[in-house]
C-alpha positions as CSV (number, residue, x, y, z in Angstrom):
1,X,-28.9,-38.7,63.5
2,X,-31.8,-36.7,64.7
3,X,-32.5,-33.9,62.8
4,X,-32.2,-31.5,65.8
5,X,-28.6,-32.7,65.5
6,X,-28.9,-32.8,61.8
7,X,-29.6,-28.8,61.6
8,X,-27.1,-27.9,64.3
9,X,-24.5,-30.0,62.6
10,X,-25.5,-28.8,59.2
11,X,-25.8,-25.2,60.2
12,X,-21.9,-24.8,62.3
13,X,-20.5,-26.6,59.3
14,X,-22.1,-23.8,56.9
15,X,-22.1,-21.4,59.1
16,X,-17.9,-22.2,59.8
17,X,-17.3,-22.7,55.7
18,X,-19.4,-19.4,54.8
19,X,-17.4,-17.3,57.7
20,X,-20.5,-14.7,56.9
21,X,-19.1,-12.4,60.0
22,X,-15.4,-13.2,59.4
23,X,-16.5,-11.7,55.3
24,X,-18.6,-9.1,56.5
25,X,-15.0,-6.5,56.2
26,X,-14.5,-7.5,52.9
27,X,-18.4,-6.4,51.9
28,X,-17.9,-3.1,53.7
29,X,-14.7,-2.3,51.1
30,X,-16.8,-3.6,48.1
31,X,-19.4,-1.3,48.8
32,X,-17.0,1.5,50.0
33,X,-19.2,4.7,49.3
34,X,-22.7,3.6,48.8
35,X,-25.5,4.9,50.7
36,X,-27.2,2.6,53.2
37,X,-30.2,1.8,51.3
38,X,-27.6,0.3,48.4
39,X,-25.8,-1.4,50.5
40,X,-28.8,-3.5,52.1
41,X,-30.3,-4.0,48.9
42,X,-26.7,-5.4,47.5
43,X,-26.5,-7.3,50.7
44,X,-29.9,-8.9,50.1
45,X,-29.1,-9.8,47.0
46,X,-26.2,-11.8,47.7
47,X,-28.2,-13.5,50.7
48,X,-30.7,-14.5,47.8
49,X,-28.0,-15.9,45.5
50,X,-26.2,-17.8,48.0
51,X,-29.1,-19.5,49.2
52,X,-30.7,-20.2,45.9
53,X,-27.3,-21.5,45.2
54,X,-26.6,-23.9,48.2
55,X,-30.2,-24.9,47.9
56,X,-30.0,-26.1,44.1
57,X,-27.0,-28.1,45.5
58,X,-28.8,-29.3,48.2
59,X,-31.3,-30.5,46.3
60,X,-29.5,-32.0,42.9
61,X,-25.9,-32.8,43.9
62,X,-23.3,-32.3,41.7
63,X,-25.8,-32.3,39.0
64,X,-24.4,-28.8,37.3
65,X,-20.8,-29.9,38.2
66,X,-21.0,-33.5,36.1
67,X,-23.3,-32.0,33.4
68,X,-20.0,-29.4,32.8
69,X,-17.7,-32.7,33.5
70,X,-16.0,-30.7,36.0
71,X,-14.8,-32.0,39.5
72,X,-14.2,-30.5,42.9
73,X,-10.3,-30.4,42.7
74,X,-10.8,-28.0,39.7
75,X,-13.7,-26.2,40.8
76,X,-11.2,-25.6,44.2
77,X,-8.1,-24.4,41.5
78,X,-10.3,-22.0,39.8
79,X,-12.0,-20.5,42.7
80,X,-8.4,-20.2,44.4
81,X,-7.1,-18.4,41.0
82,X,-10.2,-15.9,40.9
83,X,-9.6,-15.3,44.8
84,X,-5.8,-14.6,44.3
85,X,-7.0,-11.7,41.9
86,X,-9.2,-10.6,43.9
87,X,-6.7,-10.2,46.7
88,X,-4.0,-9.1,44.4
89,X,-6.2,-5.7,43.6
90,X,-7.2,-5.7,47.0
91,X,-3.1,-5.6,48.1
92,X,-2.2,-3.1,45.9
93,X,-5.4,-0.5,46.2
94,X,-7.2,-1.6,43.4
95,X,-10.3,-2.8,44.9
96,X,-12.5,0.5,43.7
97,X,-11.2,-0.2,40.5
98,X,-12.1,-3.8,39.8
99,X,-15.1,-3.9,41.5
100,X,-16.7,-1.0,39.2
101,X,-18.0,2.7,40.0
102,X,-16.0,5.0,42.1
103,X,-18.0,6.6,45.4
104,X,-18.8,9.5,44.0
105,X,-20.6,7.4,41.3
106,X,-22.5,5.3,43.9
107,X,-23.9,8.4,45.3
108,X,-25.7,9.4,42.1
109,X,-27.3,5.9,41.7
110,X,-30.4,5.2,43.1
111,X,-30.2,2.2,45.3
112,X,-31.8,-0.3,43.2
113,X,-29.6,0.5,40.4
114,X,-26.4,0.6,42.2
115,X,-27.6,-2.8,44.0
116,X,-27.7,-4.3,40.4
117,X,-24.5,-2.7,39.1
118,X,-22.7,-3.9,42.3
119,X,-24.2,-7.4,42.7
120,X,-23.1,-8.2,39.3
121,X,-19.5,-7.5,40.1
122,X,-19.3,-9.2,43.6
123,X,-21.4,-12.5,42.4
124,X,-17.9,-13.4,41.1
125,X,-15.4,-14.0,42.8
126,X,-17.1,-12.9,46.2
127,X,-19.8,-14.5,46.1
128,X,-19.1,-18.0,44.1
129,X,-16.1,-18.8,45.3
130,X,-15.1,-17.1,48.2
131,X,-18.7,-17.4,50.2
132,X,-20.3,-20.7,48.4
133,X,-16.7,-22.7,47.4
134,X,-16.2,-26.4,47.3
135,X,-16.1,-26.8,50.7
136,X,-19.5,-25.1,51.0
137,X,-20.9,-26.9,47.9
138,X,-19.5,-30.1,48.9
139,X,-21.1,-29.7,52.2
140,X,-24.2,-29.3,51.1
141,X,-24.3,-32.1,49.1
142,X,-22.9,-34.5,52.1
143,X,-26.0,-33.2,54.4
144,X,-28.5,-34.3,51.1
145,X,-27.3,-37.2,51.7
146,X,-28.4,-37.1,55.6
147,X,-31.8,-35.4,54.6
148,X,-32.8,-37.6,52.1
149,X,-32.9,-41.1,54.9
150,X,-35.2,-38.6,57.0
151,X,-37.7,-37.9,53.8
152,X,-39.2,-34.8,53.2
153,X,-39.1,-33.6,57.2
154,X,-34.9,-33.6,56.9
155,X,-35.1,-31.8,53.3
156,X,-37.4,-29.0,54.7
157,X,-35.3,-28.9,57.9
158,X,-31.9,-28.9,55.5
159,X,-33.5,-26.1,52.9
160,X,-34.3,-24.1,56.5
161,X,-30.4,-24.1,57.5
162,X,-29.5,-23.0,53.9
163,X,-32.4,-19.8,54.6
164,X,-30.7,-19.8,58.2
165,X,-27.3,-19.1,56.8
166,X,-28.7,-16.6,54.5
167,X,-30.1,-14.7,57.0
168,X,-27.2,-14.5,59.1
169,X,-25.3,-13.1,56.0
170,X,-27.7,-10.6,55.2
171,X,-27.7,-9.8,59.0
172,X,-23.6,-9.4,59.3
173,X,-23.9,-7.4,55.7
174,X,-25.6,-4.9,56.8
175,X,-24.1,-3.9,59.6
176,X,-20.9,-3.5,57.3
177,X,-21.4,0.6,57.2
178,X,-20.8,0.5,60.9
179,X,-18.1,-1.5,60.2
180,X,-17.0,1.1,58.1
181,X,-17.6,4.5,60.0
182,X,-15.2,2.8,62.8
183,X,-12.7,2.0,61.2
184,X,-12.7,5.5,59.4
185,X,-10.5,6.4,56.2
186,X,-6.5,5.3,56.9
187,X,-8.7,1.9,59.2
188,X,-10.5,0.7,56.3
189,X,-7.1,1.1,53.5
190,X,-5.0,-0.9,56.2
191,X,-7.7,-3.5,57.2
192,X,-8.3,-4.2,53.2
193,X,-4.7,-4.2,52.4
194,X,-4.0,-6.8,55.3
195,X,-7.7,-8.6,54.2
196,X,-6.0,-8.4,50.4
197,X,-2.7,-10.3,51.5
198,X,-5.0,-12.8,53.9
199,X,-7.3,-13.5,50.9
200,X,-4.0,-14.3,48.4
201,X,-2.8,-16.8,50.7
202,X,-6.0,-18.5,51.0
203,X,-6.1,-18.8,47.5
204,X,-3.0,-20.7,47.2
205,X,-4.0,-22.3,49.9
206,X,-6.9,-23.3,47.6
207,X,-4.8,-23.8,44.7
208,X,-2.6,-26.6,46.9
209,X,-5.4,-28.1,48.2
210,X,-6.9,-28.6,44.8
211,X,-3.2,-29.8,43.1
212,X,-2.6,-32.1,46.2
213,X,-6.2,-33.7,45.3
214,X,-5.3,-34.0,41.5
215,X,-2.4,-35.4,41.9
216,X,0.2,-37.9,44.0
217,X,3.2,-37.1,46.2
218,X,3.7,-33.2,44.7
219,X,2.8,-31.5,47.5
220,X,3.2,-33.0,51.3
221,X,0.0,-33.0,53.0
222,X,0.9,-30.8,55.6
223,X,1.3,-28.1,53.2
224,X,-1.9,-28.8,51.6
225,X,-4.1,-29.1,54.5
226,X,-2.1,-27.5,57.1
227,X,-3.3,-27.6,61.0
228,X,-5.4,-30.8,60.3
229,X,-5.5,-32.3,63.7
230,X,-4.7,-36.0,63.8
């Protein structure tokens, strides 16, 4: 593989995994209420997270994964319980609520402070494991493998995806108030309620997955990786 085709490949894969655009409705709810400044600077610091993130991945493995003895399949199961929370509160209206400060709270915070407050709430479960999940993490690693039979050219060109990917989260992020001001009051309540339901079934989705990977004949493998094309 060249490594033009190396960073395409590496970056659609990410870039299709990650969804960044797809999440960018889900941010605008988190941060329902914040001024613009928070908002960027919450943004940014979720850009910074995931890419330190993928690129510790990139670069060790599974290193913090076997050092915890944990696989995959149960990394998958936990992410998919912690997203069905998530979209649980996020059904039912209580997003504001689990996420931390109410809007009129956010709008006494100076922007640093609420970026802080806020980041610490989405780092989990939006952004390990609904942004960097398994597939993500495992992803990562696959493309190591790639980069490492280039030497240090297809690690630099591999750790540049990873800052690629940031970039176009932090980009799609902050164009979340916009996001918000047109979908207006009753627009954003339907679109997180439907987002809340979506994000529920991927996490059984996740769940399946992870129970047809632990185990044999439970699940048919239609239902746990549905739409796989043969």
């Amino acid at each position: 593989m060249s490594p033009a085709h190396f960073a395409v490949n590496f970056f659609v894969a990410l870039f299709a995994l990650i969804d960044p655009i797809g999440n960018t409705p889900l941010f605008a709810a988190a941060t329902a209420g914040a001024a613009a400044a928070g908002r960027r600077l919450t943004a940014l610091y979720i850009a910074l997270f995931s890419f330190g993130f993928l690129t510790f991945f990139f670069a060790t493995g599974l290193a913090l994964l076997q050092f915890f003895g944990i696989g995959l399949t149960a990394f998958r199961i936990a992410g998919g319980v912690l997203l069905f929370l998530l979209g649980l509160d996020m059904a039912r209206g209580d997003l504001a609520q689990t996420l931390g400060d109410a809007a009129g709270d956010a709008a006494d915070m100076s922007p640093r402070v609420y970026a802080r407050l806020r980041f610490e709430r989405l780092v989990v479960p939006f952004g390990m494991p609904l942004l960097i999940g398994p597939g993500a993490i495992s992803t990562a690693v696959i493309y190591a493998g790639e980069a490492r039979r280039m030497g240090w050219p297809g690690e630099a060109i591999g750790v540049g995806v990873i800052a690629a990917i940031a970039l176009a989260m932090l980009a799609s992020f902050w164009v979340s108030g916009a996001v918000t001001r047109a979908l207006g009051g009753v627009g954003a309540v339907i679109v997180i309620r439907v987002l809340g339901l979506i994000l529920c079934a991927m996490a059984v989705q996740f769940i399946m997955a992870g129970v047809a990977d632990a185990t044999f004949g439970i699940l048919r493998p239609a239902a746990a990786t549905p739409y796989r094309s043969s």
